[in-house]
C-alpha positions as CSV (number, residue, x, y, z in Angstrom):
1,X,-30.6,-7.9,-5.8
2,X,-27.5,-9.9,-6.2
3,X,-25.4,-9.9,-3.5
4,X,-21.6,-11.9,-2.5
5,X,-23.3,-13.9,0.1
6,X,-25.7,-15.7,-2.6
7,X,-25.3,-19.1,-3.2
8,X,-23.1,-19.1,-6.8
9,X,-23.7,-22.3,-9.2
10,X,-20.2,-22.8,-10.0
11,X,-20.3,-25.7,-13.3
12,X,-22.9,-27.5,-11.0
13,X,-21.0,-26.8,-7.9
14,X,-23.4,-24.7,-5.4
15,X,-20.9,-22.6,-3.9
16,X,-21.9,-21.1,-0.4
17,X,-21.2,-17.2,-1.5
18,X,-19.1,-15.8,-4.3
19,X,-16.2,-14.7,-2.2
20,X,-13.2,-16.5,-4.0
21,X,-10.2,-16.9,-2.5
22,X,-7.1,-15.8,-5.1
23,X,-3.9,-18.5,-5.2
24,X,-1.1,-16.8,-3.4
25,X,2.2,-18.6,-3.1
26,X,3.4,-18.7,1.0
27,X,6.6,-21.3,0.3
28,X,6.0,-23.6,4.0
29,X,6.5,-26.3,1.9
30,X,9.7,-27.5,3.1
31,X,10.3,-30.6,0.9
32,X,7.6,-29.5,-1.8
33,X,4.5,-31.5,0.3
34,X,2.2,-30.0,1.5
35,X,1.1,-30.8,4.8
36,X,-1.0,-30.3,8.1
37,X,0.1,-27.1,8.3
38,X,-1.0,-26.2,4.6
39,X,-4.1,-28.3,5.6
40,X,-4.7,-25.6,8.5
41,X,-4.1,-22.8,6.6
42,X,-6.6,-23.3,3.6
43,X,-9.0,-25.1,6.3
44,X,-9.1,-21.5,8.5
45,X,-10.7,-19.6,5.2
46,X,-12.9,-21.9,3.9
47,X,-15.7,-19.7,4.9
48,X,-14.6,-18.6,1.0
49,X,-17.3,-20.0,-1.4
50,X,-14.0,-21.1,-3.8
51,X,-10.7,-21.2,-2.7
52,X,-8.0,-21.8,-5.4
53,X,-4.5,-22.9,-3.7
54,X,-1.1,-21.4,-4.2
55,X,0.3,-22.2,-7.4
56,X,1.2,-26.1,-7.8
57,X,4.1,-27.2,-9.7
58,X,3.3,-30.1,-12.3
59,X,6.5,-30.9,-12.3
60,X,10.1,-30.3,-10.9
61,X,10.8,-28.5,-14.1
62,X,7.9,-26.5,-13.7
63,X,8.7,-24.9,-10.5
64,X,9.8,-21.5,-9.7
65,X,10.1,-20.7,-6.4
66,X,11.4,-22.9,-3.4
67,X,9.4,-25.1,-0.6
68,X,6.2,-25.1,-2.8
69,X,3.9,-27.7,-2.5
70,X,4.1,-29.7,-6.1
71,X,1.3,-32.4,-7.9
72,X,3.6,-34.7,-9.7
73,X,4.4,-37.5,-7.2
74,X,2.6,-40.2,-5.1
75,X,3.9,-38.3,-1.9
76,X,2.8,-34.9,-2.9
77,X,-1.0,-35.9,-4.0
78,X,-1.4,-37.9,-0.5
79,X,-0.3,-34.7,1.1
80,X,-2.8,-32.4,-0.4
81,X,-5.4,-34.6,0.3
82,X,-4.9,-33.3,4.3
83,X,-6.1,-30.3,2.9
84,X,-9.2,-31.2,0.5
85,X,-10.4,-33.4,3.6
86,X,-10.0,-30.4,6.0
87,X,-11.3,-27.9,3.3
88,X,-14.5,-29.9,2.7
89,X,-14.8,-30.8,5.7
90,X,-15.2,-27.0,6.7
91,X,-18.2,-27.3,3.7
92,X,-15.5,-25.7,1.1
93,X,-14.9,-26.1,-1.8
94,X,-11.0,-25.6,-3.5
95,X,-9.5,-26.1,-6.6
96,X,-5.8,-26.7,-7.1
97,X,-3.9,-23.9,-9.8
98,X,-1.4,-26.0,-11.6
99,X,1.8,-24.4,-12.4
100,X,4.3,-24.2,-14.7
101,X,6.9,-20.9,-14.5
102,X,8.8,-21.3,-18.0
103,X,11.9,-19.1,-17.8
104,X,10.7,-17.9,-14.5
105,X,13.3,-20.1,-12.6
106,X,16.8,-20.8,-11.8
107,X,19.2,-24.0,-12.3
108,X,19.2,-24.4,-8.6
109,X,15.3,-25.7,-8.8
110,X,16.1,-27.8,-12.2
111,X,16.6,-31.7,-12.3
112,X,20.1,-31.9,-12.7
113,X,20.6,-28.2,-12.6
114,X,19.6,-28.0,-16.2
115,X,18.4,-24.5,-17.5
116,X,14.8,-23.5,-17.3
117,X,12.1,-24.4,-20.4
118,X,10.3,-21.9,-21.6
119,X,9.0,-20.6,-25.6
120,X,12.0,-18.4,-26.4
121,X,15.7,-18.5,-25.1
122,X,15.6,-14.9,-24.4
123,X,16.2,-14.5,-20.3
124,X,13.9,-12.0,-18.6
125,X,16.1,-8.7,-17.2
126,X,14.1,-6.6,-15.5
127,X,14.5,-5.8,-12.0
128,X,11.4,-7.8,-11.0
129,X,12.5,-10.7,-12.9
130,X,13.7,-13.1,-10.0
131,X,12.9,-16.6,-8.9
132,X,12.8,-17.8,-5.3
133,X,15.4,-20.2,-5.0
134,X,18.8,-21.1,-4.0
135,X,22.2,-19.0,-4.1
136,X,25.8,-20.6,-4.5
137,X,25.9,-21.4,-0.6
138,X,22.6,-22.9,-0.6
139,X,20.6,-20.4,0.9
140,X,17.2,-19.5,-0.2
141,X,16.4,-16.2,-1.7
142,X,15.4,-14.4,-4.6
143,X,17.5,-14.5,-7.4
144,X,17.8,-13.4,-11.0
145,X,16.0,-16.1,-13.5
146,X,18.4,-18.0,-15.4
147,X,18.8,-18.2,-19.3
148,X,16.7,-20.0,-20.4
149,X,16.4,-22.8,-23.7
150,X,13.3,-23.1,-25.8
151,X,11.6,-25.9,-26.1
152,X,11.4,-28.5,-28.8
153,X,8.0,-28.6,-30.9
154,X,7.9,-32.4,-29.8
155,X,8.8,-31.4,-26.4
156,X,5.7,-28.7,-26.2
157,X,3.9,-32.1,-26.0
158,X,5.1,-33.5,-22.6
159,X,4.7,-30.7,-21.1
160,X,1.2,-30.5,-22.1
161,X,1.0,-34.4,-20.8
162,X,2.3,-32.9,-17.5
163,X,0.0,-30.6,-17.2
164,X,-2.9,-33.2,-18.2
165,X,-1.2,-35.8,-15.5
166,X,-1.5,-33.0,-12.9
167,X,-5.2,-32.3,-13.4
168,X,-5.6,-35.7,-12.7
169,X,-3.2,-35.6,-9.5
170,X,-5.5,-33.1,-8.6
171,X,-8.8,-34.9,-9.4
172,X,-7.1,-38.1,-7.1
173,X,-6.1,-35.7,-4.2
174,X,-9.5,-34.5,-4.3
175,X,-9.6,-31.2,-5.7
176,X,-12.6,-30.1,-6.9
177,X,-11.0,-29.0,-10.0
178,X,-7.7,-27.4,-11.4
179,X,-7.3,-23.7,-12.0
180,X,-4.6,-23.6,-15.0
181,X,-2.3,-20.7,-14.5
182,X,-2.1,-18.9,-17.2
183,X,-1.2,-15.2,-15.9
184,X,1.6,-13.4,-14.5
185,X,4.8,-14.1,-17.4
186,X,4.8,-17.6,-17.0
187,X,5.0,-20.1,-19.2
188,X,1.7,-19.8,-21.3
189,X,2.3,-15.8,-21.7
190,X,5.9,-17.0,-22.7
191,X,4.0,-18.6,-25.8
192,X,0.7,-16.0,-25.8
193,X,3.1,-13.0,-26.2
194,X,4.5,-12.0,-29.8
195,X,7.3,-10.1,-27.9
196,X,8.9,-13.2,-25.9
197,X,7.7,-15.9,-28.2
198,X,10.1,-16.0,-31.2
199,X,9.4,-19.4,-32.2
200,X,8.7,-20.6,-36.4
201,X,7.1,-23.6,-35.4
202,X,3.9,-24.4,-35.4
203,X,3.3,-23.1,-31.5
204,X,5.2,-19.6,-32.7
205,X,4.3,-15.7,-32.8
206,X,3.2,-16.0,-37.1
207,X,-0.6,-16.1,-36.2
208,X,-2.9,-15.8,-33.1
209,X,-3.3,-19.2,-33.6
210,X,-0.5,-20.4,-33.3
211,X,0.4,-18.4,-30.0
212,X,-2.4,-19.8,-28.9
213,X,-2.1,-23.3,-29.7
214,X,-0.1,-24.6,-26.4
215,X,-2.3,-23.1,-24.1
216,X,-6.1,-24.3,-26.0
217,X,-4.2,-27.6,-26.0
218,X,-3.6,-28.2,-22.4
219,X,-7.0,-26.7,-21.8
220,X,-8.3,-29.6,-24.0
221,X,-5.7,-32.1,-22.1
222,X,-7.2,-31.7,-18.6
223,X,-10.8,-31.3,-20.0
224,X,-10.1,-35.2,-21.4
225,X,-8.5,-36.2,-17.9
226,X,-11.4,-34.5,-15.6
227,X,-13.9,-33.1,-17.6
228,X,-14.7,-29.6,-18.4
229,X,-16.4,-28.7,-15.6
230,X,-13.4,-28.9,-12.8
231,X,-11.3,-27.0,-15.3
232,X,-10.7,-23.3,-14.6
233,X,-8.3,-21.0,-16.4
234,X,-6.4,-17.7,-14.9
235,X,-5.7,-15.5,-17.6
236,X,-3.7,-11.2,-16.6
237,X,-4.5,-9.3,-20.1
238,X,-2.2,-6.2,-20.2
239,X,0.0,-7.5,-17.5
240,X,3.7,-6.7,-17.5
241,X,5.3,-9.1,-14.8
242,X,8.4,-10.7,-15.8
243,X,8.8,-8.4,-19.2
244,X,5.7,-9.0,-20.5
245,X,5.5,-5.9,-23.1
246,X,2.2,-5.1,-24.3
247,X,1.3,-5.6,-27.7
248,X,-0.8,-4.2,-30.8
249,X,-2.9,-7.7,-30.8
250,X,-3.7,-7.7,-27.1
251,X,-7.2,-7.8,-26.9
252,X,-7.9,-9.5,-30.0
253,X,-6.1,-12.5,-28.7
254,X,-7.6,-12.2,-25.8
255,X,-11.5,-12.1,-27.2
256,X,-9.9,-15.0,-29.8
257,X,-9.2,-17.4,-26.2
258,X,-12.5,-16.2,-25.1
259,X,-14.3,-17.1,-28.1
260,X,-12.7,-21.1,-27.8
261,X,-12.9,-20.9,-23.9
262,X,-16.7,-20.5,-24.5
263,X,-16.3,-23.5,-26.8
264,X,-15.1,-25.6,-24.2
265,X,-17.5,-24.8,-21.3
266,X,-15.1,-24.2,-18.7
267,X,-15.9,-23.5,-14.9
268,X,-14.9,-20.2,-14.8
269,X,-12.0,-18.0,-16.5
270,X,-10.3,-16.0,-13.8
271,X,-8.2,-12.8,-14.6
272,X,-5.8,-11.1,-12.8
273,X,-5.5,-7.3,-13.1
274,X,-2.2,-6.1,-12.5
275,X,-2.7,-2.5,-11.4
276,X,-2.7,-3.7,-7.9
277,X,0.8,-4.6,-8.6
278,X,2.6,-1.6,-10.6
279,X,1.8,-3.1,-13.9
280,X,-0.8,-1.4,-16.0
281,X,-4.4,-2.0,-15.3
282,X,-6.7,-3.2,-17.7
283,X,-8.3,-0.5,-20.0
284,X,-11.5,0.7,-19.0
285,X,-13.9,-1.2,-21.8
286,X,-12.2,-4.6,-21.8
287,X,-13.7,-6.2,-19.3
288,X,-16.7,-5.2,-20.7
289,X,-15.6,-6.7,-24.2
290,X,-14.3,-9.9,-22.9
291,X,-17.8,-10.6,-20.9
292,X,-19.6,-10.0,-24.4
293,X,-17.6,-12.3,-25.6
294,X,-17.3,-15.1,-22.8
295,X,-20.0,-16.9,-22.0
296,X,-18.8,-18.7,-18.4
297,X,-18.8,-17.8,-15.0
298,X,-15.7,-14.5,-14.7
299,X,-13.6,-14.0,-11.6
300,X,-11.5,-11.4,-11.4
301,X,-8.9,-10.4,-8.7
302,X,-6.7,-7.6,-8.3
303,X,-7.1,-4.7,-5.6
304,X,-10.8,-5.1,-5.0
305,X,-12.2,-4.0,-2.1
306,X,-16.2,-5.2,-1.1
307,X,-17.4,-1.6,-2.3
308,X,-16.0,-2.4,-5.8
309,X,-16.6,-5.8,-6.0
310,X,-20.2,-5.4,-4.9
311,X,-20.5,-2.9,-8.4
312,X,-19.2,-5.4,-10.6
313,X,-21.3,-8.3,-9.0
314,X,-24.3,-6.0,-9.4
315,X,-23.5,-5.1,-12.5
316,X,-23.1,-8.2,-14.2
317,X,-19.2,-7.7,-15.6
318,X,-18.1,-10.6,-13.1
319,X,-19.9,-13.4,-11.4
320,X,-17.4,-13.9,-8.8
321,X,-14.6,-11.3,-7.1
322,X,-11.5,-12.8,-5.6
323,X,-9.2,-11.2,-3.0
324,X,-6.0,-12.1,-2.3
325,X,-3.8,-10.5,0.9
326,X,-7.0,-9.7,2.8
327,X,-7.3,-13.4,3.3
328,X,-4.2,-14.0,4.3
329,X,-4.9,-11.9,7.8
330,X,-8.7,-12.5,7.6
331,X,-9.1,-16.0,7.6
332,X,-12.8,-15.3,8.0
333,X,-12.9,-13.0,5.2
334,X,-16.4,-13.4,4.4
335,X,-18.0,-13.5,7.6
336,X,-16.3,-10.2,8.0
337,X,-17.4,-8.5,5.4
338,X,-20.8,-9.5,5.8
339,X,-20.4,-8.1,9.4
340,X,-18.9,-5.0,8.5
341,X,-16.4,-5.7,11.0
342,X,-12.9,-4.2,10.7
343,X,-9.8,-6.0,8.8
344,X,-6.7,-6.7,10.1
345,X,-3.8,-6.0,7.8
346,X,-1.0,-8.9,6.6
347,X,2.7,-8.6,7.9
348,X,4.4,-8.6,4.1
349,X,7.6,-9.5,6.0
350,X,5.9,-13.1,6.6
351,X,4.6,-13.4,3.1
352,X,7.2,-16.1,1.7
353,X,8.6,-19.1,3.6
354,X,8.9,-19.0,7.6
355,X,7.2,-20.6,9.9
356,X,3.7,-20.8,11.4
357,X,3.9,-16.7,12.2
358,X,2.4,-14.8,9.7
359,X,0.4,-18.3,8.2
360,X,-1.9,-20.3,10.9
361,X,-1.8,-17.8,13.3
362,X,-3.8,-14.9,12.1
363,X,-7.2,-15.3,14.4
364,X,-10.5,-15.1,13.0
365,X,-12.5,-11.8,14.5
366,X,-15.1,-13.3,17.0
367,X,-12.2,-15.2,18.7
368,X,-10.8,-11.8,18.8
369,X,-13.8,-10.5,20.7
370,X,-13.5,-13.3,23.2
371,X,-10.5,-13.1,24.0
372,X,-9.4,-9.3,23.7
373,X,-6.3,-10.2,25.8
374,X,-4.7,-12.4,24.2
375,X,-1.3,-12.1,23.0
376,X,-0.6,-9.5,19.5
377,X,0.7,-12.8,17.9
378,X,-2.6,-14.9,18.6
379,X,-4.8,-11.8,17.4
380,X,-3.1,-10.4,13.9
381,X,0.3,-9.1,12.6
């Protein structure tokens, strides 16, 4: 019976179990490197069979929240490699999501203080719609996205460039591949959904096709740079984040992407279910759909515990489960779970920026049993 603690082949990657570790942004990056702390933290929970980092920024335009570690300079690709040596040297293996937010950002985190890029000039205006950057006296927070412009149909190109120039940052800081991040209202749903996208051009909301068009073509961008097997894609069908609004052609564009992803042989599409997060979950049946139709390897995070994971290993609708805040305070996820020993629980008060509380110093649970005195700071939060 297949179990999470089986060797996974991963694109011809032999992954020690299928425990993923989900990208979760912790903004330590102080002047957007990342460092030997960052190399620390990713280092303490490669016990993972994948880990995928924290969203990346591509490019200063790209980001969206403050003292993230980016992938577009000389500095920033000699930084991450502290944490591929540390990772692999733990017998990990990580791949680097690459990030670009669209209209998720704010002037403050702009070159120049120019607006954000995105398909559509429409702002978002929810209450959730806020980007983690900088106010009027300079101090970080989160703070409502600002308007956007949409970009030129020439201009779709260099950002697809910068996106193909980051997979191959990636491939240089050595990254085992790039996870694309295509989920959570950022810039590819900007394009992907009918309801933001109000373009006429060729990359606009007339046919599935077309909507589809930017993100297939940066898919075929980084395939070109570093081949298909160290490209992975993360996908959230029927998520809301960021005024997403559902739509009548949901899962037919999603079952169109799966049908070209298959094309492509991609290491793995990854989607993120959203009902852990106050969005609505995806129906009961799609999953089930999309794995008919998608012939790679399928992660899927979002509010799985081992019980349910387990099920959808065993039942063949996912190859891989990926979990999120559990690793943040369980460094040693894996080991617990196949253990049964207890979980500690994350501080969400430590979640975004800080300092080493809340990131390096959650302990792994047999340093817990041989020390049972040590301080509550040294043990979890």
């Amino acid at each position: 019976m297949t179990t999470l603690f089986d060797r996974y082949d991963l694109a011809g990657r032999i992954l020690k179990n299928r425990l993923v570790m989900a990208p979760m942004t912790r903004a330590r990056a102080k002047n957007g490197i990342a460092d030997a702390q960052t190399a620390l933290y990713y280092s303490q929970r490669a016990g993972a069979g994948l880990i995928v980092t924290e969203g990346t920024p591509i490019s200063q335009e790209g980001q969206g929240f403050a003292y993230v570690p980016g992938i577009w300079s000389e500095e920033q690709v000699k930084g991450w490699r502290l944490t591929t040596d540390a990772v692999h040297g733990e017998g990990g293996t990580i791949f680097a999501q690459i990030w670009h937010v669209g209209r998720m950002s704010h002037n403050s985190l702009q070159p120049g203080g120019k607006a954000p890029v995105s398909a559509t000039a429409q702002p978002a205006r929810d209450a959730n719609s806020m980007a983690f950057a900088f106010d009027d006296q300079g101090e970080p927070g989160f703070i409502q996205a600002s308007v956007p412009r949409a970009l030129g149909t020439e201009e779709v190109k260099r950002v697809v460039n910068d996106f193909a120039n980051a997979a191959t940052n990636a491939a240089e800081a050595g990254f085992d591949g790039v996870e694309l991040h295509g989920a959570n209202g950022y810039l590819f749903e900007q394009f992907l959904n009918p309801t933001v996208n109000d373009r006429t051009d060729r990359y606009g909301a007339a046919t599935m096709e077309d909507r589809t068009r930017f993100l297939l073509e940066v898919v075929d961008a980084a395939i070109e740079r570093i081949g298909s097997a160290r490209v992975g894609i993360r996908l959230s069908p029927y998520g809301q984040l960021f005024q997403m609004a559902h739509y009548p052609e949901i899962e037919a564009t999603y079952l169109h992407l799966a049908a070209e992803l298959s094309k492509r042989n991609l290491a793995y599409v990854h989607f993120m279910d959203q009902g852990s997060r106050g969005s609505s979950p995806m129906p009961v049946g799609f999953l089930q759909s999309f794995r008919a139709a998608y012939s790679g390897t399928l992660i899927l995070a979002g509010g799985l515990d081992q019980t349910k994971a387990e099920s959808l290993v065993r039942d063949g609708l996912i190859n891989l489960p990926a979990f999120g805040e559990p690793f943040i305070a369980n460094p040693d996820l894996a080991e617990r779970f196949r253990q049964g020993w207890p979980l500690a629980q994350a501080d969400r008060d430590s979640f975004y920026g800080g300092t080493t509380l809340g990131y390096t110093d959650y302990a792994a649970y047999r340093d817990l049993a041989a020390w049972p005195n040590a301080a509550p700071a040294a043990r979890s939060i």
